[in-house]
Phi, psi and omega in degrees: 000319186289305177335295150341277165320326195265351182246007180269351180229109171338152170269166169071342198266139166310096176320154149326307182319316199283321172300342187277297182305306175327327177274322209269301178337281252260306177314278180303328185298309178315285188312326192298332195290259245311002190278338205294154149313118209319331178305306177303311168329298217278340228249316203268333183288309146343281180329304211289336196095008196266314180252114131006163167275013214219001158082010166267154181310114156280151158281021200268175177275096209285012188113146170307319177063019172316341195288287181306298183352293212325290198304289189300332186291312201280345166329294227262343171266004177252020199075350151280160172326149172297328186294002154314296192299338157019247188313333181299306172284343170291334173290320184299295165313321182281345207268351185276357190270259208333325196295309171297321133324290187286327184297290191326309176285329196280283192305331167090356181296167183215009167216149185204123197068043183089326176268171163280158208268111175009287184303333229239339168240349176239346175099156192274354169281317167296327164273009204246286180305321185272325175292271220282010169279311194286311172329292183289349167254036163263317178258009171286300197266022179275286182294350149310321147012113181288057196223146153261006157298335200315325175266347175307292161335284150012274179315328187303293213309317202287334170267006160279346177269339213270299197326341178270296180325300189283349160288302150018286182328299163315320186288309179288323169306314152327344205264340214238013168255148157246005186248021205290161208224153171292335189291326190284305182305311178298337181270315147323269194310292198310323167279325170316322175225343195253358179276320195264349191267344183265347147333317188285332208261328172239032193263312199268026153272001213272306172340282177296016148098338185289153183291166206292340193294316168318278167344278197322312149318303151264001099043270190292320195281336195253002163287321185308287198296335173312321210258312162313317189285318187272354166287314185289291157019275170320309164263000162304311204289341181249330210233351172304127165288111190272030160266000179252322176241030151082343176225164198329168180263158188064011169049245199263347151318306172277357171256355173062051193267159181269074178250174200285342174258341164295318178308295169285358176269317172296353172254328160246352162324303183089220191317311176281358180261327199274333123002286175267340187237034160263349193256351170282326175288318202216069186273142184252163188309120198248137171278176170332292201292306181335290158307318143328272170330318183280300185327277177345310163340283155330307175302294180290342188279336182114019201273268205328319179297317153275352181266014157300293177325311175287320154335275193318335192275328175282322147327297166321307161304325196267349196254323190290320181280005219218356173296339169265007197281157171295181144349281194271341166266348163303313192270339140332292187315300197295331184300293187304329170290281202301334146297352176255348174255028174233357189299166176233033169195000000 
């Protein structure tokens, strides 16, 4: 079956959906920023790619926007219009821009999508202030929802930010352990990425009013590809072409991260695994070929190889929970899972 999923879809091409919601979106996401205080404004529409640093209008690349696709495809799969999942998807987005913004300063990155990064041009207190500006107008443009669901909704989000915080929580902790387990790493990534795409995956059915089994169902389908999505992640952060995913090659290697194919090549690896995370416990400043090596590390212990396998499988899984859905928002959901395990950025 994983096989399957990985050869039913090109690699690299952008599902249709996503360009579609970007038009349906990107207008009310725009209006909701412009609510902001001027500082934040110009700061988060940068972020967003829209502006320059100096606030002239860019042609950039704002991000993929799988989140919103998620929100408006499950609209259209409980039977409402897409524009019901609207407001939902303009919520999804700002709490993954806050999110993206505060990571950034945390992580200490200084370029993100080809630019520079919020914190790295503005200081980390503007970036501090601008993530917890998009976050309260996210549950700001929820509740404003032409629905009678808003709080239902509501609630989704709010218990989909602390669970993305508490993977979070997890992410920075991890950095000061050497003994992290694979199971502590799937949980972390399941709240860091697999809270908010599954949050994504149902708010606008939650909107429209579907009954729970539906909610549930995707629900399910968007922790599954969350987990695809932060698997893939993982190996672009070691094995990623940065003329493609904007940052360096070996990363996450050089931040010296606990991610799901290091975790399992050190937990399951035998010699080459025993290997790396002896060079993980007391790594000294590494050149290119150093790192180079530690991939190869990597590599070799099976951690790249299993975290493809496991992509594809959650994928797989995630396509399964979706059987009862109609056709055609079926097959949106589905374009979009099967596009998170072949991107290259």
């Amino acid at each position: 079956m994983t096989t399957d999923v990985l050869t039913s879809a090109a690699a690299g091409v952008v599902p249709q959906v996503l360009g579609r919601t970007r038009d349906l979106v990107q207008p009310a996401l725009r209006a909701a920023v412009a609510r902001l205080d001027e500082s934040s404004r110009a700061i988060s529409a940068y972020h967003l790619g829209w502006t320059d640093a100096h606030g002239v209008p860019a042609q950039g690349n704002g991000g993929k926007a799988v989140r919103s696709a998620l929100a408006v495809a499950s609209a259209r799969a409980a039977g409402a219009p897409a524009e019901t999942g609207v407001p939902g998807a303009v919520a999804v987005e700002l709490v993954h821009n806050f999110s993206l913004v505060h990571d950034d300063l945390m992580d200490g990155d200084t370029e993100r999508r080809h630019r520079p990064t919020v914190w790295s041009l503005w200081g980390a207190a503007s970036a501090v202030l601008t993530g917890d500006a998009m976050l309260g107008l996210a549950q700001e443009v929820l509740l404003e929802a032409d629905s009678p669901h808003v709080v239902p909704a509501a609630r989704l989000l709010a218990g989909t930010t602390r669970r993305l915080i508490k993977g979070q929580v997890l992410d920075v902790a991890f950095e000061q352990r050497d003994d992290v387990t694979l199971a502590e790493c799937v949980e972390m990534a399941g709240g860091k990425t697999g809270a908010l795409l599954s949050g994504s995956a149902a708010i606008g059915a939650v909107l429209a009013g579907a009954p729970a089994e539906a909610v549930e169902a995707l629900a399910v389908f968007g922790e599954e590809i969350g987990l695809a999505f932060q698997l893939v992640d993982d190996v672009l952060g070691i094995w990623g072409d940065p003329a493609a995913t904007g940052k360096p090659v070996y990363s996450d290697l050089r931040a010296g991260k606990k991610s799901l194919p290091i975790t399992y090549a050190t937990t399951h690896g035998g010699a080459a695994g025993r290997e790396l995370a002896g060079w993980l416990a007391a790594p000294d400043p590494a050149d290119e070929a150093e790192l180079a090596r530690v991939a190869a590390l990597v590599a070799a212990a099976g951690g790249r190889e299993w975290a493809t396998a496991e992509a594809a499988r959650h994928v797989a899984t995630a396509e399964q929970a979706l059987s009862a859905l109609p056709p055609q928002p079926r097959a949106e959901l589905t374009d979009i899972a099967r596009f998170i395990v072949h991107r290259e950025a």
